[in-house]
C-alpha positions as a LaTeX table, in Angstrom:
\begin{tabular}{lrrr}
\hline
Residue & $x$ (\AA) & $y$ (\AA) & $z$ (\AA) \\
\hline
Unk1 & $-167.95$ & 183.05 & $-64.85$ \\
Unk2 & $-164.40$ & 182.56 & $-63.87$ \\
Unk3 & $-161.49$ & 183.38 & $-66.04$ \\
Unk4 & $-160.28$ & 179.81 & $-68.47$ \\
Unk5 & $-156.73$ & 180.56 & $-67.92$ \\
Unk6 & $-155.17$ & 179.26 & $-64.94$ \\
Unk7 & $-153.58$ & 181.67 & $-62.30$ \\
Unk8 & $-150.80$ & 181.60 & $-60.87$ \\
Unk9 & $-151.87$ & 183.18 & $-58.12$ \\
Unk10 & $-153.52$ & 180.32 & $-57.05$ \\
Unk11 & $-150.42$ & 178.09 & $-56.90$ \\
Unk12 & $-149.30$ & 178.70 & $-53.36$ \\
Unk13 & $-152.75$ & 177.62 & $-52.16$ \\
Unk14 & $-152.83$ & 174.90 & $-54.80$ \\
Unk15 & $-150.27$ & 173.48 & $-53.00$ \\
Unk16 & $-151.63$ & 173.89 & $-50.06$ \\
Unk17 & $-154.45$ & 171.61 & $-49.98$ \\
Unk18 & $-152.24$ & 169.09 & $-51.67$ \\
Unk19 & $-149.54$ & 169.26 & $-49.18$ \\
Unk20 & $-149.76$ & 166.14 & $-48.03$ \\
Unk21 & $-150.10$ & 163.99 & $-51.12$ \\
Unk22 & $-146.98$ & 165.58 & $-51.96$ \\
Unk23 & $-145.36$ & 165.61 & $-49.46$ \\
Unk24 & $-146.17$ & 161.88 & $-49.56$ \\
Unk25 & $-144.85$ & 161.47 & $-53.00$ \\
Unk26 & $-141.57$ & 163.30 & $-52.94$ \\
Unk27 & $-140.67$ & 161.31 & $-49.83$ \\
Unk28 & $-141.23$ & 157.97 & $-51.08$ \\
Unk29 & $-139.34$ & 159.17 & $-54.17$ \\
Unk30 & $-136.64$ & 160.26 & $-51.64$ \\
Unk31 & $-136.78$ & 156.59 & $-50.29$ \\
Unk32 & $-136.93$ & 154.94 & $-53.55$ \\
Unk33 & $-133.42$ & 156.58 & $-54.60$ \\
Unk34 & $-131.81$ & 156.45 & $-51.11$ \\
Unk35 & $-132.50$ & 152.17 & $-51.69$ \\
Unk36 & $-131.53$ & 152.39 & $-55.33$ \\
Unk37 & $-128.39$ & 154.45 & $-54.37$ \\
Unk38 & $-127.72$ & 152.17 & $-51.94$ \\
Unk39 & $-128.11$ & 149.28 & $-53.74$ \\
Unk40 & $-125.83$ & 150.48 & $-57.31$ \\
Unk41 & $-122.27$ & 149.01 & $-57.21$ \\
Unk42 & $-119.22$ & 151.08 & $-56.18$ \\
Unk43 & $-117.29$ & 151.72 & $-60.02$ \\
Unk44 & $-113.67$ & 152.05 & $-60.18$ \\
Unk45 & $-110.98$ & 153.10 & $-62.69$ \\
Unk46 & $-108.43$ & 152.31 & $-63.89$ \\
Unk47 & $-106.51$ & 154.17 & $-66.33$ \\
Unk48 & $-103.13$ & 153.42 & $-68.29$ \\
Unk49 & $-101.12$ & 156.28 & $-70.20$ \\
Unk50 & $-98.69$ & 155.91 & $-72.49$ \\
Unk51 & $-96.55$ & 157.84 & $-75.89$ \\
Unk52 & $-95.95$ & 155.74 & $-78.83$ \\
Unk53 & $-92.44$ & 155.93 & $-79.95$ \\
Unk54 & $-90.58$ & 156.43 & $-83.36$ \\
Unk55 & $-90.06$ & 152.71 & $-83.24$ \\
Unk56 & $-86.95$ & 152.45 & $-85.73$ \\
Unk57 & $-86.34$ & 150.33 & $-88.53$ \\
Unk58 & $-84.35$ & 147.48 & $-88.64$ \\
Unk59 & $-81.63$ & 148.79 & $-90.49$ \\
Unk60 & $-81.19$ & 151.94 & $-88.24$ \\
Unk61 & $-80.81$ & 149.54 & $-85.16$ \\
Unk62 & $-78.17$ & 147.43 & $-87.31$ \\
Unk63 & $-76.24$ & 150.95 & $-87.98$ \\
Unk64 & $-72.85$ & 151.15 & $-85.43$ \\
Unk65 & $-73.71$ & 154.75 & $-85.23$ \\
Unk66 & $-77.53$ & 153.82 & $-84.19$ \\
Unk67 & $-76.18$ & 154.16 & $-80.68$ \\
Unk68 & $-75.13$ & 157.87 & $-80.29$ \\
Unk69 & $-77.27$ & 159.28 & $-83.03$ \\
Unk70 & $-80.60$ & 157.98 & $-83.21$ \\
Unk71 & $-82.56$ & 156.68 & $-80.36$ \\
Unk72 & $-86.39$ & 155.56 & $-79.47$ \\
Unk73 & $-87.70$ & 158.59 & $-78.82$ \\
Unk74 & $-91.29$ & 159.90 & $-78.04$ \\
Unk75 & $-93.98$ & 160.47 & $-80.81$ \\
Unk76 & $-95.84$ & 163.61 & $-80.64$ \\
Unk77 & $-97.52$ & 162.93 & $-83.73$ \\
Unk78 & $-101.40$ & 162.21 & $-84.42$ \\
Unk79 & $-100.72$ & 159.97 & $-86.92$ \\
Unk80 & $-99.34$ & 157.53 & $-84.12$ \\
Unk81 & $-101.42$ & 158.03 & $-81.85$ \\
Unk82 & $-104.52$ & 157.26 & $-84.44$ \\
Unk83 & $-102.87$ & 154.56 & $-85.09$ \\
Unk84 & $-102.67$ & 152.87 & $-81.64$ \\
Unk85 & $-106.48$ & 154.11 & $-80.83$ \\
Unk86 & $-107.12$ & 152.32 & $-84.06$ \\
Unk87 & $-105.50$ & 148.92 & $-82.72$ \\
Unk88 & $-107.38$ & 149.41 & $-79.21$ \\
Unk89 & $-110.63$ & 149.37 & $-80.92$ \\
Unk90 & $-110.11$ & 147.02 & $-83.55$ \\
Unk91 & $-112.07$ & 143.50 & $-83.29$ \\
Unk92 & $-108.66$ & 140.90 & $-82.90$ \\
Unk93 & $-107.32$ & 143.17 & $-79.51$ \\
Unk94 & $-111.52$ & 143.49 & $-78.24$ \\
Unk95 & $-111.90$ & 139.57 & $-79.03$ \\
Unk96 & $-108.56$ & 139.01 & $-77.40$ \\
Unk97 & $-109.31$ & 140.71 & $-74.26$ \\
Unk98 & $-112.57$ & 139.04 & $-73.83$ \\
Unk99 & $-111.53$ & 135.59 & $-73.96$ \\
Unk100 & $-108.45$ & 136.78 & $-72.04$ \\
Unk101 & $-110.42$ & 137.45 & $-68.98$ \\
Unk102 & $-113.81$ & 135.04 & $-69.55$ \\
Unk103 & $-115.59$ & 138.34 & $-69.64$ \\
Unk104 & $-118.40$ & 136.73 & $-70.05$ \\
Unk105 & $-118.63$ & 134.68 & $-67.32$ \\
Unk106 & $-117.54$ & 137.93 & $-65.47$ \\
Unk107 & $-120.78$ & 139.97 & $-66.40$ \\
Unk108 & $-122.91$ & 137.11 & $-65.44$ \\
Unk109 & $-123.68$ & 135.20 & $-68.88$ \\
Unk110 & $-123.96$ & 131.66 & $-69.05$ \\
Unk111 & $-120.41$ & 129.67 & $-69.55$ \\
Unk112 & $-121.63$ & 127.61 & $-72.36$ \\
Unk113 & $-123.47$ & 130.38 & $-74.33$ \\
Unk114 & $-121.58$ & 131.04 & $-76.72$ \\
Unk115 & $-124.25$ & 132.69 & $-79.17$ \\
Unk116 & $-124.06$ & 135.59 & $-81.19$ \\
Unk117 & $-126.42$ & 137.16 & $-79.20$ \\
Unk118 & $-124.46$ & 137.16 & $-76.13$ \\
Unk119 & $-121.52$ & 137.59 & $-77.56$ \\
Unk120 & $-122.79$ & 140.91 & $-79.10$ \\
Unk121 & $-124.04$ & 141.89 & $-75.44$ \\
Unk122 & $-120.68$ & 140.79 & $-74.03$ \\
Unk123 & $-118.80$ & 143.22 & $-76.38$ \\
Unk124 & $-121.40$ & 146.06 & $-76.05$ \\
Unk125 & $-120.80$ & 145.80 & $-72.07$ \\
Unk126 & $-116.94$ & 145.52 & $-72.37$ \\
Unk127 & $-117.02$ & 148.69 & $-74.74$ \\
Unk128 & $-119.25$ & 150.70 & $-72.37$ \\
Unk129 & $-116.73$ & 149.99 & $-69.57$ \\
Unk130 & $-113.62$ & 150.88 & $-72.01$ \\
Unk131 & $-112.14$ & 153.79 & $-73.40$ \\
Unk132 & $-109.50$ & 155.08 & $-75.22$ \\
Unk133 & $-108.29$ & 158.83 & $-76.00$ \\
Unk134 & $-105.90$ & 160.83 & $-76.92$ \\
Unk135 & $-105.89$ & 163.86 & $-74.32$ \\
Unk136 & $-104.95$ & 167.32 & $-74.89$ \\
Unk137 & $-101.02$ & 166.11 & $-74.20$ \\
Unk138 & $-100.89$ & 164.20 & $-77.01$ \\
Unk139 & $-100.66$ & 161.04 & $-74.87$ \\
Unk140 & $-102.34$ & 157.76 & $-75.53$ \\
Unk141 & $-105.18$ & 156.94 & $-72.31$ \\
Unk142 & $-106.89$ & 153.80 & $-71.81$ \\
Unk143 & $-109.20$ & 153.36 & $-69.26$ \\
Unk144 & $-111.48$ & 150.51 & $-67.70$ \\
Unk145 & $-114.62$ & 150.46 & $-65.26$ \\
Unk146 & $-115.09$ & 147.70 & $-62.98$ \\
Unk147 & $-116.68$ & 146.79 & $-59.53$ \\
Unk148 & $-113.43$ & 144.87 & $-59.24$ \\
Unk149 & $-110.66$ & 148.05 & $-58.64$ \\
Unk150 & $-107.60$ & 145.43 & $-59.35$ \\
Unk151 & $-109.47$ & 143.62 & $-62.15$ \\
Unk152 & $-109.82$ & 147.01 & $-63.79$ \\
Unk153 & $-106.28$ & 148.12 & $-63.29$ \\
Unk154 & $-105.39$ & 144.43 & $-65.03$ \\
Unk155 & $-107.52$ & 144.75 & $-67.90$ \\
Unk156 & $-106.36$ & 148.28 & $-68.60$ \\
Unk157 & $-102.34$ & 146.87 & $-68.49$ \\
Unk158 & $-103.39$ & 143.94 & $-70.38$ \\
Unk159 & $-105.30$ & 146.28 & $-73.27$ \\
Unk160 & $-101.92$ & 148.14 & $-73.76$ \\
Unk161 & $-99.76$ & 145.25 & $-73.73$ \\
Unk162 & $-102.01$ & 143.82 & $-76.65$ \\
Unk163 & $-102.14$ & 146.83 & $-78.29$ \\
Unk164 & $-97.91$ & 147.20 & $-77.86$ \\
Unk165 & $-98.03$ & 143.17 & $-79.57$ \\
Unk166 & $-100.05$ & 144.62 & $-82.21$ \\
Unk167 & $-98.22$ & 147.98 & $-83.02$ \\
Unk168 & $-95.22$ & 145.72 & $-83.15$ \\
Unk169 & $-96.54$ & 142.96 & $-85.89$ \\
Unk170 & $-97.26$ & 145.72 & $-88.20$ \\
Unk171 & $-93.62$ & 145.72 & $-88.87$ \\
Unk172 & $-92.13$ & 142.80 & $-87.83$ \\
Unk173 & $-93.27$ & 140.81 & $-91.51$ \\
Unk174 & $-91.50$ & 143.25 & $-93.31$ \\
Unk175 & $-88.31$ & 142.81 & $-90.92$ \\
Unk176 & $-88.30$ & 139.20 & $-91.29$ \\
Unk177 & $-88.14$ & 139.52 & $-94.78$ \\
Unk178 & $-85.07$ & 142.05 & $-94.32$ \\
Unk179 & $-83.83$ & 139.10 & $-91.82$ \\
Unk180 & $-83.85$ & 136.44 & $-94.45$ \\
Unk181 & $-82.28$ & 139.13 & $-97.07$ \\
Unk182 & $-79.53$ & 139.62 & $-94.49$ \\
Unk183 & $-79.64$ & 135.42 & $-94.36$ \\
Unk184 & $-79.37$ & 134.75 & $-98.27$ \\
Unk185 & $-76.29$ & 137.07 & $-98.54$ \\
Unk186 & $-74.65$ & 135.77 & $-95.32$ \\
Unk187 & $-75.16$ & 132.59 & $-97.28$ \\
Unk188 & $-74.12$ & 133.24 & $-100.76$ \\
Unk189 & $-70.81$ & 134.93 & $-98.89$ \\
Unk190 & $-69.80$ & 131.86 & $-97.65$ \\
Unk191 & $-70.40$ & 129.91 & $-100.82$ \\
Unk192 & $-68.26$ & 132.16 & $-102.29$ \\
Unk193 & $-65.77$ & 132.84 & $-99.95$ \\
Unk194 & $-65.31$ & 128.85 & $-100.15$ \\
Unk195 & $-65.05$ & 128.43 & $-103.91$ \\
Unk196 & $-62.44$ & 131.36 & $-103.62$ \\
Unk197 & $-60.49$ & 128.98 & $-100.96$ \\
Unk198 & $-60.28$ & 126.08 & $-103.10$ \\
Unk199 & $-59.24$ & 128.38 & $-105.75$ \\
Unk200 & $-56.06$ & 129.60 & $-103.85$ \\
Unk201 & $-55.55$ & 126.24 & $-102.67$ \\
Unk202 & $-55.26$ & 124.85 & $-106.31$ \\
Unk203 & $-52.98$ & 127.82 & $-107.61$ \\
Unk204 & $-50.92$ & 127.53 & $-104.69$ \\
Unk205 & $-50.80$ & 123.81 & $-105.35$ \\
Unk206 & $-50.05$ & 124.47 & $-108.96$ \\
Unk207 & $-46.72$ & 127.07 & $-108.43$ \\
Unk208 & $-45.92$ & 125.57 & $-105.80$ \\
Unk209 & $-46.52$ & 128.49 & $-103.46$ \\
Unk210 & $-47.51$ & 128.20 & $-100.06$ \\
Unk211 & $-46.59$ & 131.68 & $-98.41$ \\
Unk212 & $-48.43$ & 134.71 & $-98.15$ \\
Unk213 & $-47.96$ & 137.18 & $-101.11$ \\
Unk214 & $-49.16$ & 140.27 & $-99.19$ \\
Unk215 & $-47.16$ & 143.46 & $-98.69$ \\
Unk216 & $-47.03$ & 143.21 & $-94.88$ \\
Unk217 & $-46.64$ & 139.35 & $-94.58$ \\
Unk218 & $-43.14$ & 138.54 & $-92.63$ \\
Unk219 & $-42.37$ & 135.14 & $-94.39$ \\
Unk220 & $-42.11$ & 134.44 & $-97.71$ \\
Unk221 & $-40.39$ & 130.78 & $-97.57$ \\
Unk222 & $-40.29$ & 130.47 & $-101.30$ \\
Unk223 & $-38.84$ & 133.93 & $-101.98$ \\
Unk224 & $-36.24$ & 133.94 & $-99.75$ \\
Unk225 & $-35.47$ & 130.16 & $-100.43$ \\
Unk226 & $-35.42$ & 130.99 & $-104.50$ \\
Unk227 & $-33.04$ & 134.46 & $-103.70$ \\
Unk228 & $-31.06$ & 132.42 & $-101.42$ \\
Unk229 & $-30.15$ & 129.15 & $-103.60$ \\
Unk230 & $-29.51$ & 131.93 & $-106.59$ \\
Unk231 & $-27.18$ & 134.13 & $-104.74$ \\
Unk232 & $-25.32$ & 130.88 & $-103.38$ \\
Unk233 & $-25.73$ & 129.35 & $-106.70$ \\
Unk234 & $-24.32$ & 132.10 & $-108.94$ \\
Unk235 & $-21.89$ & 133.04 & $-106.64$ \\
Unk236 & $-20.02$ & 129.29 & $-106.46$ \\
Unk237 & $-20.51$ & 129.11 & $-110.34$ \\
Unk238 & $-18.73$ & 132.31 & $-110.68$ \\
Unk239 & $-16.27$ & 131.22 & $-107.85$ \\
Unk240 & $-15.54$ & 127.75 & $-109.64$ \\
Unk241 & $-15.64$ & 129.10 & $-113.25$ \\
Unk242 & $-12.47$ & 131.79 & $-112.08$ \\
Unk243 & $-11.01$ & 128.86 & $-110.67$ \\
Unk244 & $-10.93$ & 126.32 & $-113.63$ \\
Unk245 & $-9.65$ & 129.29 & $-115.79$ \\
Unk246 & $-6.88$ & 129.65 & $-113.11$ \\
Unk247 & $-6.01$ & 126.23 & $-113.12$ \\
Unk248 & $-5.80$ & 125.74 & $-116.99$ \\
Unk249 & $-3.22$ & 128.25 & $-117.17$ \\
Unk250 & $-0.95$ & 126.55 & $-114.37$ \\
Unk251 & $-2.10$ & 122.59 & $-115.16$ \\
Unk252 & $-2.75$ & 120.24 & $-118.09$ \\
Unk253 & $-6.14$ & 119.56 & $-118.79$ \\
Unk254 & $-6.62$ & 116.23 & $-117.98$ \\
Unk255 & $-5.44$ & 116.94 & $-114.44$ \\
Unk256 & $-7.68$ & 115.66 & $-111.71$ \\
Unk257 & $-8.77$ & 118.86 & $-110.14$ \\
Unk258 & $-9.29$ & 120.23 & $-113.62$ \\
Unk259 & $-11.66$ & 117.29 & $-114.42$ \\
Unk260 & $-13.39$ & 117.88 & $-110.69$ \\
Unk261 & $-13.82$ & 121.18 & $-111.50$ \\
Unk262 & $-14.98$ & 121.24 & $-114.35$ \\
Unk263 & $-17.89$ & 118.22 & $-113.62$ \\
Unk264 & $-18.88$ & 120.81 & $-110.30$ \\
Unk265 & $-19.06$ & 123.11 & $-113.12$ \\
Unk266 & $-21.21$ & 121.37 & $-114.84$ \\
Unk267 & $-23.66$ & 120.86 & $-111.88$ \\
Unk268 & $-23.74$ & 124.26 & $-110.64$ \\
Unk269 & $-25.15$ & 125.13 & $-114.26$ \\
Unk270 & $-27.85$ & 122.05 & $-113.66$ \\
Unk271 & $-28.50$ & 123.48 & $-110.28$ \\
Unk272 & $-28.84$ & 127.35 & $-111.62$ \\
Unk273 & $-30.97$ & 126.11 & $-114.70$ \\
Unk274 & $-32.96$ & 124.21 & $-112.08$ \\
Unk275 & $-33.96$ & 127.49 & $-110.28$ \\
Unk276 & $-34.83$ & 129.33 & $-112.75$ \\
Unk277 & $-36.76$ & 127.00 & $-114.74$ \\
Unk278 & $-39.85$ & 125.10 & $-114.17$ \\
Unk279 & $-38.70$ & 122.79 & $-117.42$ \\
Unk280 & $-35.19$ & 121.59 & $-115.70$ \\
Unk281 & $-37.79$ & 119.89 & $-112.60$ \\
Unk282 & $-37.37$ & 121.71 & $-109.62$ \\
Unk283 & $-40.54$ & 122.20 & $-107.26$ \\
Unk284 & $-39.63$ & 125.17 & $-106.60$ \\
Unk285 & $-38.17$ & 127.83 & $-109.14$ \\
Unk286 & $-37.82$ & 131.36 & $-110.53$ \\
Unk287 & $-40.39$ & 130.91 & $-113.53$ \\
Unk288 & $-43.14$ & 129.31 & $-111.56$ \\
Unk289 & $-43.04$ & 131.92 & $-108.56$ \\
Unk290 & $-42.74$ & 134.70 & $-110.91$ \\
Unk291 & $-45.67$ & 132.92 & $-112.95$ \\
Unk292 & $-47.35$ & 132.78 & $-110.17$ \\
Unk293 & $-46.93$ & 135.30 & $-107.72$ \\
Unk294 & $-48.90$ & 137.91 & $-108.93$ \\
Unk295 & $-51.83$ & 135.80 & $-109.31$ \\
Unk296 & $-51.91$ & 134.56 & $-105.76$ \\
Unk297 & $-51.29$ & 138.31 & $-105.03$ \\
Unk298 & $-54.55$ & 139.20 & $-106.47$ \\
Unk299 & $-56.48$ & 135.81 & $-104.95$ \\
Unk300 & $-55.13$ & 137.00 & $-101.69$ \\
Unk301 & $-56.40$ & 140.34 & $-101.80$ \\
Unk302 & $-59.91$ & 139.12 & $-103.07$ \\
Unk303 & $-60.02$ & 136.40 & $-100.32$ \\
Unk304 & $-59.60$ & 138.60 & $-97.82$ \\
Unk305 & $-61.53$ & 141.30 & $-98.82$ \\
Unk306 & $-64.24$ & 138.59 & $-99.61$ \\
Unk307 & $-63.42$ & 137.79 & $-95.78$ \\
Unk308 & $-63.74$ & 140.54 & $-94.72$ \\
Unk309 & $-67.17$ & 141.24 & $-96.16$ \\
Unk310 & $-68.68$ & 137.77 & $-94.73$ \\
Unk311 & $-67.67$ & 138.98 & $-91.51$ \\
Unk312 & $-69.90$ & 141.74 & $-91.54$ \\
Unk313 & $-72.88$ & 140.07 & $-93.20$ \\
Unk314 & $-72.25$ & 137.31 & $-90.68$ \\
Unk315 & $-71.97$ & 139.76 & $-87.49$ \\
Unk316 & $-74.66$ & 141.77 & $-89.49$ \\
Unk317 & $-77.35$ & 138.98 & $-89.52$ \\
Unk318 & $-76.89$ & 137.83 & $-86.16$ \\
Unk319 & $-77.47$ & 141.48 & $-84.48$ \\
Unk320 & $-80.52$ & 141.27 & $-86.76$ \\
Unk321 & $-81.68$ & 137.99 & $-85.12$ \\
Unk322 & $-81.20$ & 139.39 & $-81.77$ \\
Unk323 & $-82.44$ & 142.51 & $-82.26$ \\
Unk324 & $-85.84$ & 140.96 & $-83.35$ \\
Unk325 & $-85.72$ & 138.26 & $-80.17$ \\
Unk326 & $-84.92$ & 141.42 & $-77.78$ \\
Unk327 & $-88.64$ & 143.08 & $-79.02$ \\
Unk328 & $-88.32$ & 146.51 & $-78.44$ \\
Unk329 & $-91.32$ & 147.80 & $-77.08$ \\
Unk330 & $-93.37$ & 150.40 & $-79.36$ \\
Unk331 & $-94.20$ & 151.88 & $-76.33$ \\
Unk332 & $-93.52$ & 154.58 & $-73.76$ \\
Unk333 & $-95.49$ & 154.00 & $-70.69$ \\
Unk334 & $-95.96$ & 156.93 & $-68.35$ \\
Unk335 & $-98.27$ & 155.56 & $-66.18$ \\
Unk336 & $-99.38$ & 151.76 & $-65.81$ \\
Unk337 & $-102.63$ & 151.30 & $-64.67$ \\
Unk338 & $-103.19$ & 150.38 & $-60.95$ \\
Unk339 & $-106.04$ & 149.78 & $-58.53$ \\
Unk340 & $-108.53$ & 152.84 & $-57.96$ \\
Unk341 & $-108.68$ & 154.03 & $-54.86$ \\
Unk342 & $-111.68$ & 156.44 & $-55.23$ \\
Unk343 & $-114.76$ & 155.22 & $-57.23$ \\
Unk344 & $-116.20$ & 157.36 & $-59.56$ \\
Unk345 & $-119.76$ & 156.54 & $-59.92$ \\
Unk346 & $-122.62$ & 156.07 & $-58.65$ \\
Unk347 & $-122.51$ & 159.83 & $-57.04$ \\
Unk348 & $-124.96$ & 158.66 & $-54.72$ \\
Unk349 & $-125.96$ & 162.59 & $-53.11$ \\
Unk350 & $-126.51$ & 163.39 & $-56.53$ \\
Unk351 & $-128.49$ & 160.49 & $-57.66$ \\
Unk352 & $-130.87$ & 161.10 & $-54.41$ \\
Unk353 & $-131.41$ & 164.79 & $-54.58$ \\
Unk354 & $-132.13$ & 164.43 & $-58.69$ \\
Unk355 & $-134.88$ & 161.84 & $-58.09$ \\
Unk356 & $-136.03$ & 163.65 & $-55.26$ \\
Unk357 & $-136.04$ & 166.87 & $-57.31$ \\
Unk358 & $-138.19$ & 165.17 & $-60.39$ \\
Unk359 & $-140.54$ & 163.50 & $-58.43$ \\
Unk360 & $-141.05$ & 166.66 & $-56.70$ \\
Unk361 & $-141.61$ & 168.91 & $-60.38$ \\
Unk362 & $-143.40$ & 165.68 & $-61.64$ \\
Unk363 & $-145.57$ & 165.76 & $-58.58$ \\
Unk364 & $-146.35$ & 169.58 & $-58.79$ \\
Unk365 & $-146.89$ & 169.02 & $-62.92$ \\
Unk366 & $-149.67$ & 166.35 & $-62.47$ \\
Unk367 & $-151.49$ & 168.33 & $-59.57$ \\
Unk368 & $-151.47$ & 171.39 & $-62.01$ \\
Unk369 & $-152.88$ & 169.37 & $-64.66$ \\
Unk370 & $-155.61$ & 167.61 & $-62.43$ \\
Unk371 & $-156.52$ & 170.81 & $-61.42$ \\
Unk372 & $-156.55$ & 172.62 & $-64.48$ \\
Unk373 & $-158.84$ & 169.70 & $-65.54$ \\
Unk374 & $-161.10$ & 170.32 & $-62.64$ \\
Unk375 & $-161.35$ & 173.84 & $-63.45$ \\
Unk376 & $-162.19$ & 173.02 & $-67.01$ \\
Unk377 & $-164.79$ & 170.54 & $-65.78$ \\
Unk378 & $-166.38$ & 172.67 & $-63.50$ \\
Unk379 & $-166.59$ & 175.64 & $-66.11$ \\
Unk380 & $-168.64$ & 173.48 & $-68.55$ \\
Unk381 & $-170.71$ & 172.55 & $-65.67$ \\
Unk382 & $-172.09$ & 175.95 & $-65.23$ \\
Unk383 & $-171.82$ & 177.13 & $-68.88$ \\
\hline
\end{tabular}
């Protein structure tokens, strides 16, 4: 009786006297892979890289100092990058890109379809084709795979760009709120700064002031004009007074230049009580300016200090506005994406001499096991 386990002794001339069948076998596997080698499209590419950057608030770009001490520098942190691989695979950039490009259309689904279903095999293909990584220099990769070499090198530019729109929006509600914070106090600076106007207007209007009050202002009209009249004033009171006593020693008093003196007298007193006070008439005079001086001192100072301070909210807001029209780019692209040269797949050697290779064990595992069955057979034959 001859032994139920199989020997592999017998292998060599097992194969053998099936030579040919396999022979036949592995070849037309070798032909079926060659044409299905043949026949798989060329796969390119693409492949963007890129840091994010410590994209800086709004105030710190408003800051004069922003320029020499704090710049957009690269990120080296996880945290960002998560955050931008987050973005790249989240459904508004994916639905974005897809309608972008009619993707679609471009993987050969009907135009009009517009079901779920094919929508959900649209996205599957479109995700199988993309990828996005961090590699092992903490740098942000995204990649695309296309028959197309220049469609994939647009797709993987126009991924980043969405995802750079993206990064960007995240902060850009909170600095238009800082914006219109910077607005409302540009705003309520003018209102005030006008209110405080009107209010040195009327004082001015009210003593009769209309110079400047500050320390280094040249011309004071009123002052000098009051210190001038009262100099000139006292001094030809004091002049004519010596001279009426002079002439009442020498003439009568009803004398003619007594009498003229006298009345000039009389008006250089008018004149003098005219200066100094507001009571006697006079526009201008000693007890108003004093009066009023120091309070159009201290208008003055608040004006322009109020000035001053609308200025900067005024220059400050409209930096704001332009930094946010500028867009600074969240960004720090190493490496746009551009047309493969090279494809990387099918490897069509490989793909030949693996079929080739399992239809050759496949071949030699059925021919074992037809055998082994004959041998079983032919043992309970002669039991």
């Amino acid at each position: 009786m001859a032994s139920s386990e199989f020997n592999l002794n017998k292998f060599l001339p097992l194969m053998q006297q099936w030579r040919w069948p396999l022979a036949g076998v592995t070849l037309a596997g070798f032909l079926v892979s060659v044409i299905t080698a043949l026949l798989l499209p060329d796969i390119y590419r693409s492949t963007a890289i890129f840091y994010p950057t410590n994209l800086p608030a709004l105030q710190t770009t408003l800051n004069p100092e922003y320029t020499t001490q704090e710049r957009l520098a690269l990120s080296m942190s996880t945290d960002d990058a998560d955050r931008l691989i987050s973005i790249g695979q989240s459904q508004p950039v994916l639905k974005h890109i897809i309608q972008k490009f009619k993707l679609a259309e471009h993987y050969g689904y009907p135009a009009h379809d517009t079901s779920d279903k094919i929508r959900q095999k649209v996205t599957e293909e479109f995700l199988y084709n993309y990828n996005i990584y961090q590699n092992n220099r903490s740098a942000v990769e995204v990649s695309f795979d296309d028959q197309n070499n220049f469609f994939a090198a647009r797709m993987a530019n126009a991924i980043m760009q969405q995802i750079d729109t993206v990064n960007q929006q995240l902060t850009r509600s909170n600095q238009f709120k800082i914006l219109d914070a910077y607005a409302q106090r540009e705003l309520v600076l003018r209102q005030e700064l006008k209110q405080m106007q009107d209010s040195l207007l009327l004082t001015r209007q009210q003593y009769n002031i209309f110079g400047s009050m500050s320390a280094e202002a040249e011309g004071r009209p009123e002052s000098r004009f009051l210190a001038e009249r009262l100099v000139q004033t006292e001094t030809d009171l004091q002049q004519a007074q010596g001279t009426l006593q002079s002439y009442k020693s020498q003439l009568p008093a009803n004398h003619t230049k007594i009498i003229t003196l006298t009345a000039e007298i009389k008006g250089l007193q008018a004149a003098l009580k005219a200066l100094k006070s507001k009571s006697a008439g006079s526009s201008i005079n000693l007890e108003s300016y004093l009066a009023g001086s120091d309070r159009i001192a201290r208008l003055e100072n608040a004006f322009k200090a109020l000035q001053e301070e609308h200025q900067k909210a005024r220059q400050t807001y409209a930096e704001a506005q332009l930094t946010l029209k500028n867009g600074t780019t969240s960004l720090y692209l190493v490496q746009p994406a551009t047309p493969a040269l090279k494809k990387i797949r099918p490897i069509r050697w490989l793909i030949v001499v693996g079929s080739t290779l399992v239809t050759f064990v496949l071949s030699v595992v059925v021919i074992t096991l037809l055998e082994r069955r004959r041998s079983l057979q032919h043992q309970a034959f002669y039991a």
